[in-house]
DSSP file (Angstrom, degrees, kcal/mol; ACC not computed):
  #  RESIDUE AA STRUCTURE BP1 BP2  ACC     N-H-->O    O-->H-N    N-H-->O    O-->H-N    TCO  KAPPA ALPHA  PHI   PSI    X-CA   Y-CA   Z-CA
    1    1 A X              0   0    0      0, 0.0     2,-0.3     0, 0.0    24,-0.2   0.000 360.0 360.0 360.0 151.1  -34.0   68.0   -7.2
    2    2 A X  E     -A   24   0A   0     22,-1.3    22,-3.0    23,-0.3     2,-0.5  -0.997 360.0-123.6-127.5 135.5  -37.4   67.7   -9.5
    3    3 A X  E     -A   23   0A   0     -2,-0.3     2,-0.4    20,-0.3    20,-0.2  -0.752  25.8-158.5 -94.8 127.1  -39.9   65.4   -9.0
    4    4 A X        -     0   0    0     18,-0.8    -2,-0.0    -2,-0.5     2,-0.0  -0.904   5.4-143.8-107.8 106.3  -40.6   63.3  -12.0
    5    5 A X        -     0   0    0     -2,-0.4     2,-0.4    16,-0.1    16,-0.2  -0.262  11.3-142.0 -85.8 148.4  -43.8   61.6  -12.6
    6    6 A X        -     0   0    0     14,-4.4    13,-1.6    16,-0.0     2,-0.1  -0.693  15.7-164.0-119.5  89.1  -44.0   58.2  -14.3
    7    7 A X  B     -B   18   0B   0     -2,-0.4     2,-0.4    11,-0.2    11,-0.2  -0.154  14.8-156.5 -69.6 137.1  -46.7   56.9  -16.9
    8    8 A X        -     0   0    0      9,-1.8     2,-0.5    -2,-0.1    -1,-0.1  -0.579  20.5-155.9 -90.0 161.9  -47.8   53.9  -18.2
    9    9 A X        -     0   0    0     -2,-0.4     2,-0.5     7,-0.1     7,-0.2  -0.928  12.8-167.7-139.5 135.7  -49.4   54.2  -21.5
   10   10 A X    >>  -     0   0    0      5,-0.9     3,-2.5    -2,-0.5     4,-0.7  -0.623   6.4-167.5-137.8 101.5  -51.8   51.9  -23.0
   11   11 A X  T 34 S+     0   0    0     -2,-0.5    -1,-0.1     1,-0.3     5,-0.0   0.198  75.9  55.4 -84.5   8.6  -52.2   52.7  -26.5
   12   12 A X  T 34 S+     0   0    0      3,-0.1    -1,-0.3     1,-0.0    -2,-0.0   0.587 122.0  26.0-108.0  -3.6  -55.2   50.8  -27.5
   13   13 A X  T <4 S-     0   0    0     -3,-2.5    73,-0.4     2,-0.1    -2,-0.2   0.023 109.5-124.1-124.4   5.1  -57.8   52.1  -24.8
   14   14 A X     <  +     0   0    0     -4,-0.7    72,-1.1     1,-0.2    -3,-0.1   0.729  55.4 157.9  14.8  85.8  -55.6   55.5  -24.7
   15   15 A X  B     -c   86   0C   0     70,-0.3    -5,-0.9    -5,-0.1     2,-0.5  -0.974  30.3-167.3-131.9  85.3  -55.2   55.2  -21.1
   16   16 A X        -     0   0    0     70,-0.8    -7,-0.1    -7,-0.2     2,-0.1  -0.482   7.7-171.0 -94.9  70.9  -52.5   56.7  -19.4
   17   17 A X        -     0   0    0     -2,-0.5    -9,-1.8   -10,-0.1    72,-0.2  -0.211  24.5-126.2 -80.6 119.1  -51.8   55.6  -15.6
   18   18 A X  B     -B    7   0B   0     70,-1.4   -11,-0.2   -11,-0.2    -1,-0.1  -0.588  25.6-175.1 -79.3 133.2  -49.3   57.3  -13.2
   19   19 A X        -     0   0    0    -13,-1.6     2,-0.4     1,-0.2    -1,-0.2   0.153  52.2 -55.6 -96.3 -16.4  -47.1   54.6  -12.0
   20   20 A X        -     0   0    0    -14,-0.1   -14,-4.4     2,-0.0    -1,-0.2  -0.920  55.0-102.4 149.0 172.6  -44.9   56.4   -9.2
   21   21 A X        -     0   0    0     -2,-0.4     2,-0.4   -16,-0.2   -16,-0.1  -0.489  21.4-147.6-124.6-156.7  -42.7   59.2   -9.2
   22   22 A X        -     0   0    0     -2,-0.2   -18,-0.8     2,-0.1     2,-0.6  -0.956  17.6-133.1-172.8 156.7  -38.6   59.7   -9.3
   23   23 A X  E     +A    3   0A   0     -2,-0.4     2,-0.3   -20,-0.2   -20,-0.3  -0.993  39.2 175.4-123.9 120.7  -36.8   62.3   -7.7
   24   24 A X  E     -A    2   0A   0    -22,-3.0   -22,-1.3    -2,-0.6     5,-0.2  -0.983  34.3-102.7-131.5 142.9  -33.8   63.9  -10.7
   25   25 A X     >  -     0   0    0     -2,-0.3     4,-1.3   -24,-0.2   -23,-0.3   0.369  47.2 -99.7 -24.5 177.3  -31.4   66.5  -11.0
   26   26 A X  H  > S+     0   0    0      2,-0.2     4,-1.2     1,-0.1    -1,-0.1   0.627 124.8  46.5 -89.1 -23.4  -32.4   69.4  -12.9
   27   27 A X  H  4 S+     0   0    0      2,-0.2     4,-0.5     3,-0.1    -1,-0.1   0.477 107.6  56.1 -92.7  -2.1  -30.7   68.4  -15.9
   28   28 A X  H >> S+     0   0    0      2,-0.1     3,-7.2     3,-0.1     4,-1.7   0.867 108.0  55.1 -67.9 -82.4  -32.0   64.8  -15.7
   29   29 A X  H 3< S+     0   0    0     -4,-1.3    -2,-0.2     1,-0.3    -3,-0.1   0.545 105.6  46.4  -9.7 -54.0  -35.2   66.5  -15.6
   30   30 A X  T 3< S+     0   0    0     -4,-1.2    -1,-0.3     2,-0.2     7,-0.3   0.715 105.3  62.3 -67.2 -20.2  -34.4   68.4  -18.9
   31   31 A X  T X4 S+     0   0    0     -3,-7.2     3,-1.7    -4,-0.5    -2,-0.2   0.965 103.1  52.0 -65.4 -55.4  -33.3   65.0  -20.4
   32   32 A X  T 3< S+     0   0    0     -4,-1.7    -1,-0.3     1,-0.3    -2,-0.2   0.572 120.0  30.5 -81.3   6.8  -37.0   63.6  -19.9
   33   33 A X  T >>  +     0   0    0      1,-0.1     4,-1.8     2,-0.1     3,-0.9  -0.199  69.5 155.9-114.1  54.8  -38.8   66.2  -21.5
   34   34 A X  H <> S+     0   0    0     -3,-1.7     4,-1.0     1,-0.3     5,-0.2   0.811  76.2  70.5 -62.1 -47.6  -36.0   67.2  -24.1
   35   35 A X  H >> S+     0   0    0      2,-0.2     3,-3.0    -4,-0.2     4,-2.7   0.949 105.3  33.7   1.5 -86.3  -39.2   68.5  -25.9
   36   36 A X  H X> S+     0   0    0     -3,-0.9     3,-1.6     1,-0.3     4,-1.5   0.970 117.6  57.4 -58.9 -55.8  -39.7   71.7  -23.0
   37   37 A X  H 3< S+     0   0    0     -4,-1.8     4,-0.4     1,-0.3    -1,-0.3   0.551 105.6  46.2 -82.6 -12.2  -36.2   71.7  -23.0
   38   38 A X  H <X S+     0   0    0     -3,-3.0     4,-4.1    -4,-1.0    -1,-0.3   0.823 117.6  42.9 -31.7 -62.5  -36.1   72.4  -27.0
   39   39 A X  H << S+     0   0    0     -4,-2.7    -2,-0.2    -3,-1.6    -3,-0.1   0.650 114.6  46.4 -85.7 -10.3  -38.7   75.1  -26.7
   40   40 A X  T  <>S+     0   0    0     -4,-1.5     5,-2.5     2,-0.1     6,-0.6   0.739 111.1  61.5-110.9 -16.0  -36.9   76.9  -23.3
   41   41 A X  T >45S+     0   0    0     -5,-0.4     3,-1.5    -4,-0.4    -2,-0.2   0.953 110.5  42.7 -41.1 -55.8  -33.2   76.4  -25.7
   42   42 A X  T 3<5S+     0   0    0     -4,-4.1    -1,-0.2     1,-0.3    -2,-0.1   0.596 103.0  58.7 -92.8  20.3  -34.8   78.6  -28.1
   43   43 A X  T 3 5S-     0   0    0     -5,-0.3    -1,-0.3    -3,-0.2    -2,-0.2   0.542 116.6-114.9 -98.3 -23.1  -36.1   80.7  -26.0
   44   44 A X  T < 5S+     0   0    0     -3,-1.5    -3,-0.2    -4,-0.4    -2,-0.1   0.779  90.1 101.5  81.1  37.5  -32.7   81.4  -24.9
   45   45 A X  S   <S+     0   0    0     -5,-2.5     2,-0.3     1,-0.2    -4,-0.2   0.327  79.8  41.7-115.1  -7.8  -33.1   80.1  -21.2
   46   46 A X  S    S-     0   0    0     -6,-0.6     2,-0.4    -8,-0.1    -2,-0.2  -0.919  75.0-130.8-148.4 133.8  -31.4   76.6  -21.5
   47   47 A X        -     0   0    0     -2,-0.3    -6,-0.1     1,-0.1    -5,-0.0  -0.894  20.1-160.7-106.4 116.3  -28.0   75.5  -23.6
   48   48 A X  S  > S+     0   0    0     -2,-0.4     4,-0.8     2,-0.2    -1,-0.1   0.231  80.9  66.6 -85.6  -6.7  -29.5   72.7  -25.3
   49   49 A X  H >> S+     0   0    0      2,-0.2     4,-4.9     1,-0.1     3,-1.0   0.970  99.7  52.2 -48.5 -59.7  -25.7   71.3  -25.8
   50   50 A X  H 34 S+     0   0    0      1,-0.4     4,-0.2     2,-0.3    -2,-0.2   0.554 104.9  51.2 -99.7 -23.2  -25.5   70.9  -22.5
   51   51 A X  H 34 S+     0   0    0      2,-0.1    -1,-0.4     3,-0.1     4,-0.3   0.836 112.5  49.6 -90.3 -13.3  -28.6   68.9  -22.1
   52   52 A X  H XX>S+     0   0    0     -3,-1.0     4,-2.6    -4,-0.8     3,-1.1   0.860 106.2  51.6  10.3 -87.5  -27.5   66.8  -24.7
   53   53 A X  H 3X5S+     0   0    0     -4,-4.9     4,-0.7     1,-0.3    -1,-0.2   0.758 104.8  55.5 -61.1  -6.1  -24.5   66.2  -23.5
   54   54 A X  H 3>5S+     0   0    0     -5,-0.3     4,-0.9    -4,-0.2    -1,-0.3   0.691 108.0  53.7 -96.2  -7.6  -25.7   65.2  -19.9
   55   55 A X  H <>5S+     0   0    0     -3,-1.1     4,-2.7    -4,-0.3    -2,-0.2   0.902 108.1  45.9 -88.1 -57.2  -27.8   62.6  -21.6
   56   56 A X  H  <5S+     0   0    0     -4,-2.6     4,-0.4     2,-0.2     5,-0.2   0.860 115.2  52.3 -31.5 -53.9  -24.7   60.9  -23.7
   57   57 A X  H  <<S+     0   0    0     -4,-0.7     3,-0.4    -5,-0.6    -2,-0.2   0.901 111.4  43.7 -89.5 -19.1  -22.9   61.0  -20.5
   58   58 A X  H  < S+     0   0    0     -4,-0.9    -1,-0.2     1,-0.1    -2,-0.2   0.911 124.0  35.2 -61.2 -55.0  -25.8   59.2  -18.4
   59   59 A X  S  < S-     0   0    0     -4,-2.7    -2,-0.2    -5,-0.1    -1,-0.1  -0.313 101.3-133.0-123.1  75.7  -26.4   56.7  -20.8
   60   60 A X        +     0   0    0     -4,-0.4     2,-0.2    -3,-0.4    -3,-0.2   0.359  62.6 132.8  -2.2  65.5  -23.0   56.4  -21.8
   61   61 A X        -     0   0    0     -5,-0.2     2,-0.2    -6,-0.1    -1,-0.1  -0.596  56.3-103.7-141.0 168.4  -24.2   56.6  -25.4
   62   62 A X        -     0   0    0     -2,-0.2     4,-0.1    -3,-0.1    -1,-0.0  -0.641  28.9-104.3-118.0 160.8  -23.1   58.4  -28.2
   63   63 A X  S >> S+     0   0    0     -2,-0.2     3,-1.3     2,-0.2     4,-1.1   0.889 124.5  61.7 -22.4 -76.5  -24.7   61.9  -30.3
   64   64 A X  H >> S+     0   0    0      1,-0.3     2,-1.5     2,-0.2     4,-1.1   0.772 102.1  41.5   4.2-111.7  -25.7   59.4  -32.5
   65   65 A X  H 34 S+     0   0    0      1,-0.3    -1,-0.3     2,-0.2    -2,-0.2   0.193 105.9  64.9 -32.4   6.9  -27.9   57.6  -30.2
   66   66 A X  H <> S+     0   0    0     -2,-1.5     4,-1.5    -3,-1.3     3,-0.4   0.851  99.1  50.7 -86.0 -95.2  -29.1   60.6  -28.9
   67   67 A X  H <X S+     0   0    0     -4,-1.1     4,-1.5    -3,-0.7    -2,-0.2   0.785 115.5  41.0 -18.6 -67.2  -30.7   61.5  -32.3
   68   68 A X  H >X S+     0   0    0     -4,-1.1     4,-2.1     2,-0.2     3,-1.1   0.921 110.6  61.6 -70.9 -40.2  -32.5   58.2  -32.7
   69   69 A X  H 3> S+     0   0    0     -3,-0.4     4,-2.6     1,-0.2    -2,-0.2   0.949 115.6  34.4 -24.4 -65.0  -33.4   58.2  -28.8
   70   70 A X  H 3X S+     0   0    0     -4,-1.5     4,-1.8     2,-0.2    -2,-0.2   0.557 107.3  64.4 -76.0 -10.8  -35.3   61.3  -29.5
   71   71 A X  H <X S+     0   0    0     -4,-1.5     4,-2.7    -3,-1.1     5,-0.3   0.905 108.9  47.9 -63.4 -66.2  -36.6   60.4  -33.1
   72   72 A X  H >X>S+     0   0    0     -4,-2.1     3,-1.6     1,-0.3     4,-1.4   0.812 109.5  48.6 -37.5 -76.8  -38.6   57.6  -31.3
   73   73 A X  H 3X5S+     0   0    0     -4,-2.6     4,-3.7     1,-0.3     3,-0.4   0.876 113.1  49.3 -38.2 -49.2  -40.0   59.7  -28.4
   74   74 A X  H 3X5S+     0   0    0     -4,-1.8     4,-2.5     1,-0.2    -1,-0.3   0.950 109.4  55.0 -68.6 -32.5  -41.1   62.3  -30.8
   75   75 A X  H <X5S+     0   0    0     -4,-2.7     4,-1.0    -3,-1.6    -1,-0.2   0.832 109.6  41.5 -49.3 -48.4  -42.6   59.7  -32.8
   76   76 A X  H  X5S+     0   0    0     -4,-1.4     4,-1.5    -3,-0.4     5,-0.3   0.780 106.1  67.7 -76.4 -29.0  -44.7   58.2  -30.3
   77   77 A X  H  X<S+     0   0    0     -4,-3.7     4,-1.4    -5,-0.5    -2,-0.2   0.905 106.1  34.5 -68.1 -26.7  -45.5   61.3  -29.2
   78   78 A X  H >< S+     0   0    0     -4,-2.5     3,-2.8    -5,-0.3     4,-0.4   0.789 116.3  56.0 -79.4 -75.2  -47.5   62.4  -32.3
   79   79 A X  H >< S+     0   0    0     -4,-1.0     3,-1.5     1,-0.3     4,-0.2   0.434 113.1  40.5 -28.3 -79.3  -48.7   59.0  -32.6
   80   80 A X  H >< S+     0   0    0     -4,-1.5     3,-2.5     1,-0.3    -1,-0.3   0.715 109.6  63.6 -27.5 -48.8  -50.1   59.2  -28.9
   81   81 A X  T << S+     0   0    0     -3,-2.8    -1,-0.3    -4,-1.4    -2,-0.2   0.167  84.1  76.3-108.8  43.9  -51.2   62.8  -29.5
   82   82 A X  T <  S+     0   0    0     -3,-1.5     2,-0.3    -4,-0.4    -1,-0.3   0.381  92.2  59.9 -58.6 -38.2  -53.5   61.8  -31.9
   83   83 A X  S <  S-     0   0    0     -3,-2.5     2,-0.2    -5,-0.2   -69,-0.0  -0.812  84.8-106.8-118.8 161.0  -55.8   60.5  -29.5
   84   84 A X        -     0   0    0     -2,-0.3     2,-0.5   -70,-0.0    -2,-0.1  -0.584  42.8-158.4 -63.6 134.1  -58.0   61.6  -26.5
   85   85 A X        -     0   0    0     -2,-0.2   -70,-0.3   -70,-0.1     2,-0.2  -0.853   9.2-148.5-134.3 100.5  -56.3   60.1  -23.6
   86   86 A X  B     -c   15   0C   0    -72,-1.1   -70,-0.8    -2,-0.5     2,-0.3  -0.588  21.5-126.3 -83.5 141.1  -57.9   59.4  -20.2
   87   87 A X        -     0   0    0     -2,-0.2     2,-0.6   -72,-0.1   -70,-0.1  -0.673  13.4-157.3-101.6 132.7  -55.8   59.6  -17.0
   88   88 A X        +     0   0    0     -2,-0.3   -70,-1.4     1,-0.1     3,-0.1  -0.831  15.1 174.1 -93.4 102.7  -55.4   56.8  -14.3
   89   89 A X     >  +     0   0    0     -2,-0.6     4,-0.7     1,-0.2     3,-0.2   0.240  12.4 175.8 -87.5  14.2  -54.4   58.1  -11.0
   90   90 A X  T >4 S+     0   0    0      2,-0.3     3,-1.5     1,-0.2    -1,-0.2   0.260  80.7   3.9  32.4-127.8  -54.7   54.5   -9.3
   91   91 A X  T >4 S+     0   0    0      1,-0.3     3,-0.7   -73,-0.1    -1,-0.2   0.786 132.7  57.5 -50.1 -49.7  -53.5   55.5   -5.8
   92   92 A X  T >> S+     0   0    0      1,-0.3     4,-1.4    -3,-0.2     3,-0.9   0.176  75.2  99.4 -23.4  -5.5  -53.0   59.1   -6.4
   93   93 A X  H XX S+     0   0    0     -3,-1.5     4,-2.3    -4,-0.7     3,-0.5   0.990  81.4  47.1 -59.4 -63.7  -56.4   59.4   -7.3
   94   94 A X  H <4 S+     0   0    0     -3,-0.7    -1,-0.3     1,-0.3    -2,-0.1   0.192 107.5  65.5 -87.1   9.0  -57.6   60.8   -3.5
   95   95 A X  H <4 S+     0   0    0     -3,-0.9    -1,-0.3    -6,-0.1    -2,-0.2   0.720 115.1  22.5 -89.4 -71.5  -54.3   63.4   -3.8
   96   96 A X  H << S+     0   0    0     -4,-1.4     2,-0.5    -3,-0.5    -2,-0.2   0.677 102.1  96.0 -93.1 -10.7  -55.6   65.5   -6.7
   97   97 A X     <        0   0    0     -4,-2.3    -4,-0.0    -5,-0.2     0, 0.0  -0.592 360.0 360.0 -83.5 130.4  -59.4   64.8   -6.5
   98   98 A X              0   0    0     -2,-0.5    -1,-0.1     0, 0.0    -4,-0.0   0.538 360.0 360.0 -87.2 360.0  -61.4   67.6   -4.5
């Protein structure tokens, strides 16, 4: 299992705030960053089919829908990494602060 962190984003004071975590398989895992899971495919460490396909067969969705899933994320993700982005660790704060 991988523990998966969950952000809010608030894209006019580019503010990002951890909301909670998630526990997922390891190929869940690869699904929400399909990005790393690109870059460790061509690296020749990951069958990026195969995350693919675990993604279709979670949310019972087609190649197709795949594609356009992932246009959008990459889309907001340049848009978003455009800016400086300060992190809100709300409760978590006293976790990572020394």
């Amino acid at each position: 299992m991988n523990l998966h962190e969950i952000w809010k984003y608030d894209d006019v004071k580019h503010i990002q705030k951890i909301e909670g975590f998630i526990l997922l398989c390891k190929m869940c895992h690869h699904v929400k960053h399909f990005g790393l899971a690109g870059i460790l495919a061509s690296q020749g460490k990951l069958d990026y089919d195969k995350v693919i396909e675990h993604f279709c067969k979670v949310n019972k969705c087609t190649r197709k829908e795949f594609e356009e899933h992932k246009a959008k994320a990459f889309y907001n993700w340049r848009r978003r990494s455009k800016h400086q982005w300060k992190q809100d660790f709300g409760k978590y704060k006293e976790f990572i602060e020394q």
